[in-house]
C-alpha positions as a printed NumPy array, in Angstrom:
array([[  55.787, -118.73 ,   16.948],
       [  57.861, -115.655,   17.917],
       [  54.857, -112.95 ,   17.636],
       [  52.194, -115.201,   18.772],
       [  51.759, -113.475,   22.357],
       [  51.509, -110.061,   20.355],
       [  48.971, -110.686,   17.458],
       [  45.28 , -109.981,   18.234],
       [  42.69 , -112.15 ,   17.098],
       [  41.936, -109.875,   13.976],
       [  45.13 , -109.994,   13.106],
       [  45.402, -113.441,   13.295],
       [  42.163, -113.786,   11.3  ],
       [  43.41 , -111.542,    8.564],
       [  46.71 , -113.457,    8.172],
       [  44.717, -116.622,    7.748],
       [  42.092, -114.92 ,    4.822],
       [  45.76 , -113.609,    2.98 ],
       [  47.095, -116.815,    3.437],
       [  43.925, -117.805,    1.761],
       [  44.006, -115.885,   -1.199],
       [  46.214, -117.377,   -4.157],
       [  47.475, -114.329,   -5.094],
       [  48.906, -113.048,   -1.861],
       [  52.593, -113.968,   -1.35 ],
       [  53.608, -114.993,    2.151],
       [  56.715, -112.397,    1.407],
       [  53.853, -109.946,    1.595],
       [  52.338, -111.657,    5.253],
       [  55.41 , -111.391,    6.655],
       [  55.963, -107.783,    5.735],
       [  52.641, -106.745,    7.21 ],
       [  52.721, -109.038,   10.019],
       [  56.22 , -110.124,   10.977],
       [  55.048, -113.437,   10.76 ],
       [  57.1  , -115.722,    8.553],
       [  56.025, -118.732,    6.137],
       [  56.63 , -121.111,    8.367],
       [  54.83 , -119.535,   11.058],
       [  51.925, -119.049,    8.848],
       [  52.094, -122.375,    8.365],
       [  52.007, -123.69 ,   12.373],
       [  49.233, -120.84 ,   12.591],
       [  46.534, -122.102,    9.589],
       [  47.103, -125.535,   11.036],
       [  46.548, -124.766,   14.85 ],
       [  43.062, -122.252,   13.854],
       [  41.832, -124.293,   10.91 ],
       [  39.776, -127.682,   10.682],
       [  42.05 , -130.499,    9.753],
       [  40.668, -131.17 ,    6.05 ],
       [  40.405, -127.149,    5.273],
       [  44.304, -127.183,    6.08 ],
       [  44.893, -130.372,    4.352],
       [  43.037, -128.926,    1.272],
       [  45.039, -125.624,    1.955],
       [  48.379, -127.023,    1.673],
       [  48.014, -129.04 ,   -1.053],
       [  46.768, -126.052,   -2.909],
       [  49.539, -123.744,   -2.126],
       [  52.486, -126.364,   -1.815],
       [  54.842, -125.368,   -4.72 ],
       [  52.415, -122.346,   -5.681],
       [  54.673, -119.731,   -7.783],
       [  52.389, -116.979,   -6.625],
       [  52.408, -117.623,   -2.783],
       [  56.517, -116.494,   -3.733],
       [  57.586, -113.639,   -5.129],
       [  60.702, -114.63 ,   -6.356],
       [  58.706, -117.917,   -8.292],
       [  56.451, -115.127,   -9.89 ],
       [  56.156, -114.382,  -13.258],
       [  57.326, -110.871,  -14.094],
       [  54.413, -110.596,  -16.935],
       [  52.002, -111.594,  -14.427],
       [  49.659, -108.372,  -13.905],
       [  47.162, -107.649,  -11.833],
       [  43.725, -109.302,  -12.711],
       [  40.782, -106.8  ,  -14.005],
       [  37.232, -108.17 ,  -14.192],
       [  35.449, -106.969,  -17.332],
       [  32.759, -105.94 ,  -15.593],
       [  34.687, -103.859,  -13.1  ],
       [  33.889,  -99.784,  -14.159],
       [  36.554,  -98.326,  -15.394],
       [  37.339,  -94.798,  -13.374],
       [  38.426,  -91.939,  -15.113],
       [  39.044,  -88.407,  -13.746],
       [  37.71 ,  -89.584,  -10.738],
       [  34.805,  -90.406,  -11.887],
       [  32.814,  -93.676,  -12.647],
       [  32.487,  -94.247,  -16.526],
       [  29.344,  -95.418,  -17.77 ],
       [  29.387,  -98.832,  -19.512]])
């Protein structure tokens, strides 16, 4: 890993929860971080257990969000209903 001697441990931890998350492209890692797929990759697998990075890689193998350029265009950002809506800086009632 080419940045390995530079990243601090809460960096390292932070790569690993956005590697995590479904939504969070690895384009987006490695613009934050420097740190490239691949090296994602070698990192989860040398700071994780075995079966969590098993489970992880099966679940983003071939995962169209983890890319940007596999995403789909209509794909928006996801809203919870019961996330307040703000308007005019301040918090609507429901």
């Amino acid at each position: 890993m080419s940045k390995k001697l530079s990243l601090s441990e809460r960096e390292i931890d932070r790569i690993i929860e956005m590697a995590w998350e479904d939504r969070t492209p690895f384009d987006a890692i490695e613009q934050q971080f420097g740190v490239s797929e691949s090296e994602v990759i070698k990192l989860m697998r040398k700071n994780m257990k075995e079966s969590s990075f098993r489970m992880w890689r099966k679940r983003v193998q071939g995962r169209s969000t983890k890319h940007i350029k596999k995403m789909d265009n209509t794909l928006t950002r996801f809203k919870s209903t019961r996330q307040k809506t703000i308007s005019d800086n301040k918090i609507a009632k429901r």
